[in-house]
N, CA, C and O atoms as a Tinker XYZ file with bonds, in Angstrom:
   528  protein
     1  N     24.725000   24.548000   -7.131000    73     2
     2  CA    24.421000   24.420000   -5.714000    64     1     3
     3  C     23.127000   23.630000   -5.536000    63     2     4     5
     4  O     22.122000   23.765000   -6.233000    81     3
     5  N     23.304000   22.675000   -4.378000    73     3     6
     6  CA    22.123000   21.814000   -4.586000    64     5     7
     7  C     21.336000   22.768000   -3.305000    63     6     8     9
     8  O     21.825000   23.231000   -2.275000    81     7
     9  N     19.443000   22.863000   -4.026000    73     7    10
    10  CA    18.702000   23.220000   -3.439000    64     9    11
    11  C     17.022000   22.072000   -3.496000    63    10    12    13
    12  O     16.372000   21.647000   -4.452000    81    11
    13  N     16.822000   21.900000   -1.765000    73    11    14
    14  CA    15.447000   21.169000   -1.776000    64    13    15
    15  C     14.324000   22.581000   -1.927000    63    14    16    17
    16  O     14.404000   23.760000   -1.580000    81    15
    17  N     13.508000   21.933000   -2.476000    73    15    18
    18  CA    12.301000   22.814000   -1.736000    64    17    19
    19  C     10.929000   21.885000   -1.891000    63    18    20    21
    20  O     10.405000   21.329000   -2.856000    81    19
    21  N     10.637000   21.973000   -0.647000    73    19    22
    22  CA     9.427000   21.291000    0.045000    64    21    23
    23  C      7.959000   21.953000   -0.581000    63    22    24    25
    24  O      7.866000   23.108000   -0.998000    81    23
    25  N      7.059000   21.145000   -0.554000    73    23    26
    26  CA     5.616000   22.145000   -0.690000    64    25    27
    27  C      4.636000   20.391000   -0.663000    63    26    28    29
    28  O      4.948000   19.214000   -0.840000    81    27
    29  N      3.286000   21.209000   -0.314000    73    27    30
    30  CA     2.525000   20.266000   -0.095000    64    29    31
    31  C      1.718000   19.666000    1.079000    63    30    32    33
    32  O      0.890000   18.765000    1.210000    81    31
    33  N      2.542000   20.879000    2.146000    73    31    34
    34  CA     1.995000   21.365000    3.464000    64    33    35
    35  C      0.678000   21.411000    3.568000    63    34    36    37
    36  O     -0.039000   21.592000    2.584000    81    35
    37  N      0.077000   21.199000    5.160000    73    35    38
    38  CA    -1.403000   21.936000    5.130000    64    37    39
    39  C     -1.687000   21.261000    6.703000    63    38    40    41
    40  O     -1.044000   20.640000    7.549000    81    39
    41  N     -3.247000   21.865000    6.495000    73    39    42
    42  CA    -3.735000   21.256000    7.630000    64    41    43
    43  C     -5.077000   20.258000    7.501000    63    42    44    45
    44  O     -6.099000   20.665000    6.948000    81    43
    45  N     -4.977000   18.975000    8.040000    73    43    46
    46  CA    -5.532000   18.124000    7.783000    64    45    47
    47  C     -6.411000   17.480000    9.429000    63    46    48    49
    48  O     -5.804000   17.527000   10.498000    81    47
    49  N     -7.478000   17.073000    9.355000    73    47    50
    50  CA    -7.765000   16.468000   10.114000    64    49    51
    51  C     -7.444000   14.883000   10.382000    63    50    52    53
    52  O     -7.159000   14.240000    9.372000    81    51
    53  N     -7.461000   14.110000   11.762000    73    51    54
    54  CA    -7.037000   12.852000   12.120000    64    53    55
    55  C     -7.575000   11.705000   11.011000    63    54    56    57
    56  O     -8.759000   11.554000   10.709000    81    55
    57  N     -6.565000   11.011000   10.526000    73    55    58
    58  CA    -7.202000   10.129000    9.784000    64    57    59
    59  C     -6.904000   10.808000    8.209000    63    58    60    61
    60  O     -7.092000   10.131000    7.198000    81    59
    61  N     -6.507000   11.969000    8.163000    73    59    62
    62  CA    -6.280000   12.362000    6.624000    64    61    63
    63  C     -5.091000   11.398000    5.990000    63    62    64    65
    64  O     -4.417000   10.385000    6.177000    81    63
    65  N     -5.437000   12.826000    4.837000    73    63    66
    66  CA    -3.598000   12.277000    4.452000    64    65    67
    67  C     -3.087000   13.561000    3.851000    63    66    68    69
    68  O     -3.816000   14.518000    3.587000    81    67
    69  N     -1.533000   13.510000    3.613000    73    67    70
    70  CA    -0.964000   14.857000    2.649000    64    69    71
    71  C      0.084000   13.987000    2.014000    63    70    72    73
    72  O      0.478000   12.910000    2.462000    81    71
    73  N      0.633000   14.801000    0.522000    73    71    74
    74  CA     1.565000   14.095000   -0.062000    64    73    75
    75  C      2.503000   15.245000    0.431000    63    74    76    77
    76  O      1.979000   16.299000    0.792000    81    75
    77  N      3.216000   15.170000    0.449000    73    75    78
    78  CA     4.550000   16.090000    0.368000    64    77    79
    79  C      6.096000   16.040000   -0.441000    63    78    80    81
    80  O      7.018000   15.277000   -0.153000    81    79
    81  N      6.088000   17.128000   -1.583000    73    79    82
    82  CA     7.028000   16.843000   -3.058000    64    81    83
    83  C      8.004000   17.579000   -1.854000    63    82    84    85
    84  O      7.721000   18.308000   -0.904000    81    83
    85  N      9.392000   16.978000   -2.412000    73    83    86
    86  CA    10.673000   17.440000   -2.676000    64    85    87
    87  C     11.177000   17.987000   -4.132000    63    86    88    89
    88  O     11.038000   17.129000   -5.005000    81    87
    89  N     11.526000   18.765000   -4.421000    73    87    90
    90  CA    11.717000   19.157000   -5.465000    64    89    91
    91  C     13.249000   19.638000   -5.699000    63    90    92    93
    92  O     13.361000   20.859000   -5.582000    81    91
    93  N     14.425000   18.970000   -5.995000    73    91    94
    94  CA    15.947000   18.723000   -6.500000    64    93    95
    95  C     16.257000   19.824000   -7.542000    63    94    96    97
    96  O     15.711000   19.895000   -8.643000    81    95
    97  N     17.125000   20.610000   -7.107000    73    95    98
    98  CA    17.600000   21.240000   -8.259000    64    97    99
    99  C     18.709000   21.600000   -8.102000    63    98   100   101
   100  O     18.962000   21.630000   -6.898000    81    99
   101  N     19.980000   22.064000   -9.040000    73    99   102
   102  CA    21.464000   22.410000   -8.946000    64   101   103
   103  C     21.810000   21.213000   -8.814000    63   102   104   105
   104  O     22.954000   21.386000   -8.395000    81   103
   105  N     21.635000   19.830000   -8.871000    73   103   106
   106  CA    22.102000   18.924000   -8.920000    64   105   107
   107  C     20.756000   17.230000   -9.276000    63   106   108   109
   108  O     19.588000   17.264000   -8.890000    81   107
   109  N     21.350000   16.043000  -10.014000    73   107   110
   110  CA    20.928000   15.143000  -10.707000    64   109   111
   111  C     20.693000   13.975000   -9.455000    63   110   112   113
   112  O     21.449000   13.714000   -8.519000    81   111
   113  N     19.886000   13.614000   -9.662000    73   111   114
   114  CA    20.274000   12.920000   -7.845000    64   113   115
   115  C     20.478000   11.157000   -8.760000    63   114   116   117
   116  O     19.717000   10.529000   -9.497000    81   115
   117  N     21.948000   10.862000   -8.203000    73   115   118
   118  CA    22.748000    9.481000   -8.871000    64   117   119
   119  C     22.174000    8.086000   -8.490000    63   118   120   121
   120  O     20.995000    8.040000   -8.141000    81   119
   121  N     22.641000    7.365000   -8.513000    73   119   122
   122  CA    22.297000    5.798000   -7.704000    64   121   123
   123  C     23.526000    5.786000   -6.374000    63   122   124   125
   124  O     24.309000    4.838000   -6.324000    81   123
   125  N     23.584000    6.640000   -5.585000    73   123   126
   126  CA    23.842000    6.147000   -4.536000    64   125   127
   127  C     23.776000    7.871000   -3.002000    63   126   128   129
   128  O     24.223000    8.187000   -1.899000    81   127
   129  N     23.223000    8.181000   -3.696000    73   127   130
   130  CA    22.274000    9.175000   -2.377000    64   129   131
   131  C     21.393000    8.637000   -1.965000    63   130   132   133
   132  O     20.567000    7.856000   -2.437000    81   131
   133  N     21.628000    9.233000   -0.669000    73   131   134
   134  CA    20.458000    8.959000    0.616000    64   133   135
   135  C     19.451000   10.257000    0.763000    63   134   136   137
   136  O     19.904000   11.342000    1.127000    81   135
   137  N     17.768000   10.038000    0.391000    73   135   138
   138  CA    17.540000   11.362000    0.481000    64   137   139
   139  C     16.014000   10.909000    1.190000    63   138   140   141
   140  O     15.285000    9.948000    0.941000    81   139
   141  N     15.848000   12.230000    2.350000    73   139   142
   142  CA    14.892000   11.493000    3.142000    64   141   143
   143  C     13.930000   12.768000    3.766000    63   142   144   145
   144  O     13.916000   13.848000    3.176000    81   143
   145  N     13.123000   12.544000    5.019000    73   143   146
   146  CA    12.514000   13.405000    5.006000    64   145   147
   147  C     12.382000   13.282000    6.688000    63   146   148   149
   148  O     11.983000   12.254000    7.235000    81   147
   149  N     12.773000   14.472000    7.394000    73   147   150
   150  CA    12.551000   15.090000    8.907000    64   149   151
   151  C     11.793000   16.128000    9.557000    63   150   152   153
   152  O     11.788000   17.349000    9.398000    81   151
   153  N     10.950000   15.120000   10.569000    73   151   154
   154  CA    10.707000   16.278000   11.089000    64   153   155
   155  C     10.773000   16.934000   12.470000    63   154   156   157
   156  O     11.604000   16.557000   13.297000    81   155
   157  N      9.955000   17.851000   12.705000    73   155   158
   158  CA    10.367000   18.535000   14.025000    64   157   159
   159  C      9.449000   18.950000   14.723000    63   158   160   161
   160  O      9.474000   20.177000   14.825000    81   159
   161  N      8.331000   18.274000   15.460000    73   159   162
   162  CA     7.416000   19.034000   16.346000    64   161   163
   163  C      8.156000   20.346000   17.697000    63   162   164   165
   164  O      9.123000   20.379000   18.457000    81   163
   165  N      7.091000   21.167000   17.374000    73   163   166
   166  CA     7.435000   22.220000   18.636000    64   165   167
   167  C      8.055000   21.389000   19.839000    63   166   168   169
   168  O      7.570000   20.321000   20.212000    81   167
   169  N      9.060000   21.921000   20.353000    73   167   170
   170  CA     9.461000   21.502000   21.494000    64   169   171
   171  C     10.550000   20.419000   21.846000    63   170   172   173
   172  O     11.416000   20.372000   22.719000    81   171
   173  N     10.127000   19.460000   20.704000    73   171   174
   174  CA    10.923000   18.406000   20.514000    64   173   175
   175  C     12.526000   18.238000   19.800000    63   174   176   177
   176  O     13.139000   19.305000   19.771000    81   175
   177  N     13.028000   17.428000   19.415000    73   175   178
   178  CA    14.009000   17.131000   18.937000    64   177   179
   179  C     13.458000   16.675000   17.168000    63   178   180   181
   180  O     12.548000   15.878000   16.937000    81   179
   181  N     14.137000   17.287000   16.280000    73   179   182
   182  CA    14.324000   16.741000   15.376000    64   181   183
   183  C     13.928000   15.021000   15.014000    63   182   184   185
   184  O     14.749000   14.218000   15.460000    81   183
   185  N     13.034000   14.583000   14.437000    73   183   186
   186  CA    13.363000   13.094000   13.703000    64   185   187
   187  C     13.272000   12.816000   12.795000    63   186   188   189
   188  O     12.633000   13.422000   11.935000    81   187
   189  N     13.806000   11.919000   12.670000    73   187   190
   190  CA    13.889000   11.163000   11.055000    64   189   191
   191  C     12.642000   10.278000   10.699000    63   190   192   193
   192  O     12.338000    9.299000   11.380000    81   191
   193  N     11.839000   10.737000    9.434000    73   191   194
   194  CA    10.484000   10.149000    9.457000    64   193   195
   195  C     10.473000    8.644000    8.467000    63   194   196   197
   196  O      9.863000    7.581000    8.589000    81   195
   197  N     11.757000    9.314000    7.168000    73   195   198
   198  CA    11.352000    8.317000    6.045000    64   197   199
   199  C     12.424000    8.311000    5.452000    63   198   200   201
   200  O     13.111000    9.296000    5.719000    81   199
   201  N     13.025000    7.353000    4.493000    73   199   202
   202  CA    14.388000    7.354000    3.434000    64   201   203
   203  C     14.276000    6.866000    2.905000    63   202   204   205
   204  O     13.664000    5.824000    3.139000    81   203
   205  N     14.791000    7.176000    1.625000    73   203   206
   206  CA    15.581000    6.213000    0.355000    64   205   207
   207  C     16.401000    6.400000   -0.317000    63   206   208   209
   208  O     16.833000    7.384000   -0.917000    81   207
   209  N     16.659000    5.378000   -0.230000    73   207   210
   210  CA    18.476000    5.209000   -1.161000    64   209   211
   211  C     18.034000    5.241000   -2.650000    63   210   212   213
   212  O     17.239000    4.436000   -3.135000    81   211
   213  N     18.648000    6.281000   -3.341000    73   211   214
   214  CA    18.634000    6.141000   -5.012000    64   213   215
   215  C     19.065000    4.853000   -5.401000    63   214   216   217
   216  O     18.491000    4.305000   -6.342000    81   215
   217  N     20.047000    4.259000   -4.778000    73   215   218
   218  CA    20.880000    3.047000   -5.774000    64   217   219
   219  C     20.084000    1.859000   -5.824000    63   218   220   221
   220  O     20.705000    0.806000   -5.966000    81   219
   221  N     19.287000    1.828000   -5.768000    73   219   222
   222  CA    18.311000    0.362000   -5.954000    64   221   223
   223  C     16.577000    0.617000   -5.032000    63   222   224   225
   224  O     15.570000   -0.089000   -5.072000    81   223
   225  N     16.919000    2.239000   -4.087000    73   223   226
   226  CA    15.426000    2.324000   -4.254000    64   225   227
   227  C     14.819000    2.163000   -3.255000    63   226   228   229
   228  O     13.658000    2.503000   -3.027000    81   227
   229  N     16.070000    1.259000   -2.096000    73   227   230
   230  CA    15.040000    0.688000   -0.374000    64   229   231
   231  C     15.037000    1.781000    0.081000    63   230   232   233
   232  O     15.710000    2.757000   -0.250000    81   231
   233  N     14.099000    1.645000    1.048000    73   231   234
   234  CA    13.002000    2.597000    1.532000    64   233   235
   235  C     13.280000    2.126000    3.511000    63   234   236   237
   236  O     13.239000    1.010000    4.030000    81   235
   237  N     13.506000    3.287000    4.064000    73   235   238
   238  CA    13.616000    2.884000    5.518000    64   237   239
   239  C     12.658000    3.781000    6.378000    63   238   240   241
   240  O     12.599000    4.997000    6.197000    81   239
   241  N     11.989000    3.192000    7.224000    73   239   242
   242  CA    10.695000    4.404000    7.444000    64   241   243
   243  C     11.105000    4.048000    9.446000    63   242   244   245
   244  O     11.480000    2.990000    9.951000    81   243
   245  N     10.796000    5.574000   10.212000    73   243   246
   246  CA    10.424000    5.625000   11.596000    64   245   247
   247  C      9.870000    5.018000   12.241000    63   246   248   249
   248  O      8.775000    4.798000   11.723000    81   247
   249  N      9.949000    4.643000   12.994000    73   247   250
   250  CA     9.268000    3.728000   14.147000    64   249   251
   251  C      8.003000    4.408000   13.999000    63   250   252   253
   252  O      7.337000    3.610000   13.340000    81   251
   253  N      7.269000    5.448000   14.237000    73   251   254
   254  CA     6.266000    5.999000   14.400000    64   253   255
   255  C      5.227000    5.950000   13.079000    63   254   256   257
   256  O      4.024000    6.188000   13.186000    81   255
   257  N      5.642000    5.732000   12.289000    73   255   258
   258  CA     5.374000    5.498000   10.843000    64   257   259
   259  C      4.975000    5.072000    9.825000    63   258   260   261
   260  O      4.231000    5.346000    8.884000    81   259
   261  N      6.031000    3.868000   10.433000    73   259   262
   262  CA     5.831000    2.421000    9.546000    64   261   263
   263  C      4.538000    2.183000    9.454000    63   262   264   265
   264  O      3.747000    2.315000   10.388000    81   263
   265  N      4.158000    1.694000    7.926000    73   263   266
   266  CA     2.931000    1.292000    7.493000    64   265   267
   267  C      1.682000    2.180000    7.761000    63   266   268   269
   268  O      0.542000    1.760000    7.959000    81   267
   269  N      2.227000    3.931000    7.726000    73   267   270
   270  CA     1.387000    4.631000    7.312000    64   269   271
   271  C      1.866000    5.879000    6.332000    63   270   272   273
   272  O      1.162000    6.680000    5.718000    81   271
   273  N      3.178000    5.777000    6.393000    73   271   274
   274  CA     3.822000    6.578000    5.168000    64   273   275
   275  C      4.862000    6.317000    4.138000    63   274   276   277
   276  O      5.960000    5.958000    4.564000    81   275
   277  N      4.639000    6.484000    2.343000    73   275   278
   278  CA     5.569000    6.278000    1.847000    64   277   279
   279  C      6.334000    7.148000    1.567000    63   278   280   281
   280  O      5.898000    8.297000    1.634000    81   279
   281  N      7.814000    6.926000    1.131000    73   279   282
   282  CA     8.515000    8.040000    0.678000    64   281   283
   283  C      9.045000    6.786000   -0.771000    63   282   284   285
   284  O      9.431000    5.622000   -0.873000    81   283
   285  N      8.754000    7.908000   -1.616000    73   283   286
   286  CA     9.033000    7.607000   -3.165000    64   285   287
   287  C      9.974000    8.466000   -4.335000    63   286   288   289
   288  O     10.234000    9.594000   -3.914000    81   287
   289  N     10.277000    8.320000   -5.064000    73   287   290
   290  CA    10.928000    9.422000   -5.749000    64   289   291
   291  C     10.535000    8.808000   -7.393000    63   290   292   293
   292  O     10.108000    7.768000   -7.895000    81   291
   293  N     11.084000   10.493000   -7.934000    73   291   294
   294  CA    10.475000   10.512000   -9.393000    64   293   295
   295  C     11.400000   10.793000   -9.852000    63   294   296   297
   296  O     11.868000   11.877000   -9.502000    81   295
   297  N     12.356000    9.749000  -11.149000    73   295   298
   298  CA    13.818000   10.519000  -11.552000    64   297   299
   299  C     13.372000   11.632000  -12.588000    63   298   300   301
   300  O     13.899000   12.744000  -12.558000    81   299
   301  N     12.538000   11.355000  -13.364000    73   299   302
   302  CA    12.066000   12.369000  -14.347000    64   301   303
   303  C     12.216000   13.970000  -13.832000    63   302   304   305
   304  O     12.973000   14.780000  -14.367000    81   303
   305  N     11.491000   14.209000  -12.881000    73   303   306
   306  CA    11.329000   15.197000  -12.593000    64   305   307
   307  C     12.215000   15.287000  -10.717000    63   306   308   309
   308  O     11.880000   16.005000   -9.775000    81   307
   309  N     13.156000   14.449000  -10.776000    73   307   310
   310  CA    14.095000   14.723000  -10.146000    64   309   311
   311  C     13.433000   15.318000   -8.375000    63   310   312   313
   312  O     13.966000   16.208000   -7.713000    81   311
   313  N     12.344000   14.622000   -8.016000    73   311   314
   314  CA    11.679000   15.159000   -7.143000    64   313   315
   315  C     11.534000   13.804000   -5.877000    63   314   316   317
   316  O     11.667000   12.637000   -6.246000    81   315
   317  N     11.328000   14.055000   -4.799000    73   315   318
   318  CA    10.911000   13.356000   -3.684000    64   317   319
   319  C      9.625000   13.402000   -3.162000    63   318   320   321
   320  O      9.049000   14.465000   -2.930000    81   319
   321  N      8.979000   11.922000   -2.898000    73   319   322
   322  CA     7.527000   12.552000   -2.154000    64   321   323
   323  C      7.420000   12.240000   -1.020000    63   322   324   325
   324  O      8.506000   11.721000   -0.762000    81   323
   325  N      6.669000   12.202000    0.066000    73   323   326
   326  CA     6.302000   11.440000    1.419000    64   325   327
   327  C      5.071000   11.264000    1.624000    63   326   328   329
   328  O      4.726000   11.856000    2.646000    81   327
   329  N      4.419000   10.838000    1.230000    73   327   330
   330  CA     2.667000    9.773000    1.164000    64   329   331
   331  C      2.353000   10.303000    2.302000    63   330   332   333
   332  O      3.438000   10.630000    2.782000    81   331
   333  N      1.394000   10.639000    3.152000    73   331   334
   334  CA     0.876000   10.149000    4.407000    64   333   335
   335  C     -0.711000    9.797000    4.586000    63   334   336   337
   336  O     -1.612000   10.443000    4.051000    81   335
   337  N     -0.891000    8.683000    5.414000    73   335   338
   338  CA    -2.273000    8.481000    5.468000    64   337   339
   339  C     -1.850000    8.278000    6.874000    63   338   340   341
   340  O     -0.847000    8.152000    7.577000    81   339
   341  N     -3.656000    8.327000    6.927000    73   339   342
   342  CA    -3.881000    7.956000    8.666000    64   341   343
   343  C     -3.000000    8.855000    9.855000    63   342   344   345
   344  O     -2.561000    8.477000   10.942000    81   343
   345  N     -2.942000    9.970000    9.299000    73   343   346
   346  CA    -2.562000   11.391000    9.799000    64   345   347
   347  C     -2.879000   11.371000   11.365000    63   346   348   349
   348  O     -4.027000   10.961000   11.533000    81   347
   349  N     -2.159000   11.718000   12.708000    73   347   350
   350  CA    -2.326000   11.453000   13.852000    64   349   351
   351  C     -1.666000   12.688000   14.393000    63   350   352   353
   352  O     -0.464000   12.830000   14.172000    81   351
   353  N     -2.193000   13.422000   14.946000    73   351   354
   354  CA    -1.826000   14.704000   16.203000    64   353   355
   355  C     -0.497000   15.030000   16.342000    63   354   356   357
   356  O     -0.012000   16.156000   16.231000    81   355
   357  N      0.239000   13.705000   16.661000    73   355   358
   358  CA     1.626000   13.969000   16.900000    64   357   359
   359  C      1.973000   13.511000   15.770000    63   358   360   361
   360  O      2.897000   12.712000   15.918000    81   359
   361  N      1.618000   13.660000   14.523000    73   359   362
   362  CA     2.516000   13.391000   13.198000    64   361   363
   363  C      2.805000   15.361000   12.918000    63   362   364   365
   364  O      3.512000   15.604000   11.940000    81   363
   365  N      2.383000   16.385000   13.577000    73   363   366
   366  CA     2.133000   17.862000   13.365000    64   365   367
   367  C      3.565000   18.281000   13.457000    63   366   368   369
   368  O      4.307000   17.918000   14.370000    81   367
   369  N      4.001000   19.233000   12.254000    73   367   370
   370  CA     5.497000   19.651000   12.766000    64   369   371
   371  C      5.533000   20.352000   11.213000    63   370   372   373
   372  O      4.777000   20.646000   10.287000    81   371
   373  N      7.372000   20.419000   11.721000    73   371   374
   374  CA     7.910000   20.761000   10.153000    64   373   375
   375  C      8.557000   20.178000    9.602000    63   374   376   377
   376  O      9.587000   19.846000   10.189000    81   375
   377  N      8.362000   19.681000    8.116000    73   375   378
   378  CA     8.979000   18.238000    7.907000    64   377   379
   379  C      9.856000   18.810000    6.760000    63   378   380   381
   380  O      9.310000   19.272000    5.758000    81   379
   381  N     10.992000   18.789000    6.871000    73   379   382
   382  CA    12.270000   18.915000    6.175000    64   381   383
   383  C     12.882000   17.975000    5.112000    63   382   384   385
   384  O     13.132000   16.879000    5.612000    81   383
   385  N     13.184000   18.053000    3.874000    73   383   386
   386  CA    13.838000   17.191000    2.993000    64   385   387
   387  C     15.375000   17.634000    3.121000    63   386   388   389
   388  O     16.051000   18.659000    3.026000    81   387
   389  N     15.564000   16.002000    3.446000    73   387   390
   390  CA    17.278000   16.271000    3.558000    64   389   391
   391  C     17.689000   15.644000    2.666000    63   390   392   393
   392  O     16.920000   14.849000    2.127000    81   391
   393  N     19.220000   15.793000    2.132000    73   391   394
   394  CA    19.594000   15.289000    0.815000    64   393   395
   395  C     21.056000   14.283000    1.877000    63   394   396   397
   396  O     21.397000   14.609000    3.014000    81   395
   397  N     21.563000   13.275000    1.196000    73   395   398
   398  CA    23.226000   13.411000    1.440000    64   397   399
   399  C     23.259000   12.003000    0.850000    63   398   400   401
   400  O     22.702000   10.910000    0.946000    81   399
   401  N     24.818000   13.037000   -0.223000    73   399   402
   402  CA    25.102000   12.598000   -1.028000    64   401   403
   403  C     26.093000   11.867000   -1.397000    63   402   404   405
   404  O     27.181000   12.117000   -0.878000    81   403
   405  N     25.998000   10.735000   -2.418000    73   403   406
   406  CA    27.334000    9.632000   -2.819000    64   405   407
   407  C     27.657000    9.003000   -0.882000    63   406   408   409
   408  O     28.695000    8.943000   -0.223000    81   407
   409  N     25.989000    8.590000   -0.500000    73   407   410
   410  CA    26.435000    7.679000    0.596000    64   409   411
   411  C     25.064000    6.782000    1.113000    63   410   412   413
   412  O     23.954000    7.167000    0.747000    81   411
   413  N     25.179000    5.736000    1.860000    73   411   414
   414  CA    23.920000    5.066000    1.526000    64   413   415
   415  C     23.300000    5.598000    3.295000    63   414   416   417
   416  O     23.907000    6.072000    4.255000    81   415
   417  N     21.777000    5.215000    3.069000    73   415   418
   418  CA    21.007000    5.272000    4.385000    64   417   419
   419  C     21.339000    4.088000    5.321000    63   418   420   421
   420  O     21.315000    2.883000    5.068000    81   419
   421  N     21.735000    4.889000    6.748000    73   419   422
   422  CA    22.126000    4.004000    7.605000    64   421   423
   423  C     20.302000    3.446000    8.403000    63   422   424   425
   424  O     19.398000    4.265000    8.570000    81   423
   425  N     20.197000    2.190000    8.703000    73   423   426
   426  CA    19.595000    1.719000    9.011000    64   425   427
   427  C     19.505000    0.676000   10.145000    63   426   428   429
   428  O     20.518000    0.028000   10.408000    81   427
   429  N     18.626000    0.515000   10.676000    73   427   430
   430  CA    18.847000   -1.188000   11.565000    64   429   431
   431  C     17.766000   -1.775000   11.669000    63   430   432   433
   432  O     16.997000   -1.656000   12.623000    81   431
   433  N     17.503000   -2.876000   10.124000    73   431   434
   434  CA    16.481000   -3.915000   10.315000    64   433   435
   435  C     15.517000   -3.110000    9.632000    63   434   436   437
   436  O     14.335000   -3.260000    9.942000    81   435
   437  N     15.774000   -2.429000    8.911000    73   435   438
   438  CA    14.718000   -1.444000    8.166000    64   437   439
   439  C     14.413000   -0.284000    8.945000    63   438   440   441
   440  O     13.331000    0.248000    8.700000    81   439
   441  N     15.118000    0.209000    9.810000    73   439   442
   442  CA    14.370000    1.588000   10.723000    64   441   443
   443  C     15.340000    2.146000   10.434000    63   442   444   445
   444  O     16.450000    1.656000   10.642000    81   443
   445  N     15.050000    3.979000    9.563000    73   443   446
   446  CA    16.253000    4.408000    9.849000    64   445   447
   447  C     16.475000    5.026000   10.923000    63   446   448   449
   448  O     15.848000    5.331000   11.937000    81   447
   449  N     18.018000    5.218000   10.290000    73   447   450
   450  CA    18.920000    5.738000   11.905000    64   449   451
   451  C     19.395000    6.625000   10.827000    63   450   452   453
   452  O     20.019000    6.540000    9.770000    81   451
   453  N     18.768000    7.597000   11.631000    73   451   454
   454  CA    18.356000    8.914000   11.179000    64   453   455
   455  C     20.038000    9.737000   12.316000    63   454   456   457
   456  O     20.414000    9.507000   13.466000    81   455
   457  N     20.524000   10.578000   11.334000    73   455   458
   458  CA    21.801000   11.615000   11.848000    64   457   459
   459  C     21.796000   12.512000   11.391000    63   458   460   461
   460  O     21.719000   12.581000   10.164000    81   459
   461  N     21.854000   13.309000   11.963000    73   459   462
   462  CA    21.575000   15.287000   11.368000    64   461   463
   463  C     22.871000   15.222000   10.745000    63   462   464   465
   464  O     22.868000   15.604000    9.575000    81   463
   465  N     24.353000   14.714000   11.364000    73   463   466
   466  CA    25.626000   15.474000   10.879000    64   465   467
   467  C     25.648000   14.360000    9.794000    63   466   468   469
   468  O     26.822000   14.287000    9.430000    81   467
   469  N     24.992000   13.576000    9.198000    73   467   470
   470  CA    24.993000   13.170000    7.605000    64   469   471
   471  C     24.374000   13.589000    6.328000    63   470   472   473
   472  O     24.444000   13.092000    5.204000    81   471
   473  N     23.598000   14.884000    6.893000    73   471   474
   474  CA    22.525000   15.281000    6.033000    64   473   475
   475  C     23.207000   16.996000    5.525000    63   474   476   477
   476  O     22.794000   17.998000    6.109000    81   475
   477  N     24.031000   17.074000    4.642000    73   475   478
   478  CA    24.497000   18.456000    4.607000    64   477   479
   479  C     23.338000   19.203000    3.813000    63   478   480   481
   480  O     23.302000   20.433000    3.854000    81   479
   481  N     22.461000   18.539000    3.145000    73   479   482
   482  CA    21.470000   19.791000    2.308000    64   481   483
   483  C     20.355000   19.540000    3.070000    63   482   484   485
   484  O     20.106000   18.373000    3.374000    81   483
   485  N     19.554000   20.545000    3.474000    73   483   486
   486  CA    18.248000   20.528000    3.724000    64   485   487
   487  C     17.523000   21.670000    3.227000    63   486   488   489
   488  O     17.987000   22.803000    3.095000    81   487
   489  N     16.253000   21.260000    2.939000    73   487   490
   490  CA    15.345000   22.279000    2.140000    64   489   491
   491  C     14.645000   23.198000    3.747000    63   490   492   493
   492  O     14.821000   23.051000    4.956000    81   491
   493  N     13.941000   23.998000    3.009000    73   491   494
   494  CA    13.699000   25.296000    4.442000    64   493   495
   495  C     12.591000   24.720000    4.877000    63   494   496   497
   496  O     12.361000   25.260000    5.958000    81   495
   497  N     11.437000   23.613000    4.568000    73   495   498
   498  CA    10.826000   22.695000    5.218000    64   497   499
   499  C      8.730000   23.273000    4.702000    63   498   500   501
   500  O      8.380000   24.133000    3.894000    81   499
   501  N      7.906000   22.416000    5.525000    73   499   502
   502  CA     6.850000   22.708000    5.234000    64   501   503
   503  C      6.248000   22.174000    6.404000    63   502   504   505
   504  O      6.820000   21.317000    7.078000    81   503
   505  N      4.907000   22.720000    6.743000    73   503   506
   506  CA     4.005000   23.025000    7.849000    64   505   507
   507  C      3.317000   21.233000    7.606000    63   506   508   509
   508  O      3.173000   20.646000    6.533000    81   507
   509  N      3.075000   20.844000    8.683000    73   507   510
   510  CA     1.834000   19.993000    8.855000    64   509   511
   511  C      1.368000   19.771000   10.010000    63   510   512   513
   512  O      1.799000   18.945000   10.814000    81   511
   513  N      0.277000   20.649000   10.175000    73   511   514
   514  CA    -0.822000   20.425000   11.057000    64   513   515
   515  C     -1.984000   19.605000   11.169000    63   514   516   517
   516  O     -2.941000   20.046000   10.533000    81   515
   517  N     -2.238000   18.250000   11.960000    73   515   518
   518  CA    -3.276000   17.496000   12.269000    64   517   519
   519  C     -3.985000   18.040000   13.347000    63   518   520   521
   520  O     -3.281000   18.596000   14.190000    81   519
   521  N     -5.399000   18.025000   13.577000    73   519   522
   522  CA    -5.624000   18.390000   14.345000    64   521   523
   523  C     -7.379000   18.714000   14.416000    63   522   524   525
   524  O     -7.626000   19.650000   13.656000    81   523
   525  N     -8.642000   18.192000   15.120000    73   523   526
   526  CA    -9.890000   18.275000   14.671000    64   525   527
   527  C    -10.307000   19.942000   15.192000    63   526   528
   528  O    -11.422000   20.404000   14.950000    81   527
């Protein structure tokens, strides 16, 4: 059974940064999963922050985002990360690793297009609070 689990949470002031691991297990992650990372401020709707496709590695990042967070992966240790710098108020939520598998990240022009009903695994998520 495939299980995420998130860690790496915290609370940071404006301008920080946090890494945040995904950590893969019950399953090998192949060259052609999409595995990415969501989140969810109070109140709001769900979004899609960051992705990458195992099969060669591109990387599709949020409108809100771009060019302040990476998402990377480690096959060794079968894990996901999400970089963040330059940490901003409304980056605060719970940011979820979603898995889905044997299919590629849908995108447009490099932004993903982020869909809950494509994401069947998600890990139980982790805290990030910005905030002075």
């Amino acid at each position: 059974q495939v299980q995420l689990v998130e860690s790496g949470g915290g609370s940071v002031q404006p301008g920080g940064s946090l890494r945040l691991s995904c950590a893969v297990s019950g399953y090998t992650l192949t060259n052609s999963d999409c595995m990415g990372w969501v989140r969810q401020a109070p109140g709001k709707e769900r979004e899609g922050v960051a992705a990458l496709y195992t099969g060669g590695g591109s990387t599709y990042y949020g409108d809100s985002v771009k060019g302040r967070f990476t998402i990377s992966r480690d096959n060794a240790k079968n894990t996901l990360y999400l970089q963040m710098y330059g940490l901003k108020p409304e980056d605060t939520g719970m940011y979820y690793c979603v898995a889905s598998l044997d299919r590629p990240c849908l995108h447009n022009s490099g932004i993903w297009n982020y869909r809950a009903q494509d994401f069947g695994y998600w890990g139980q998520g982790t805290q990030v609070t910005v905030s002075s």
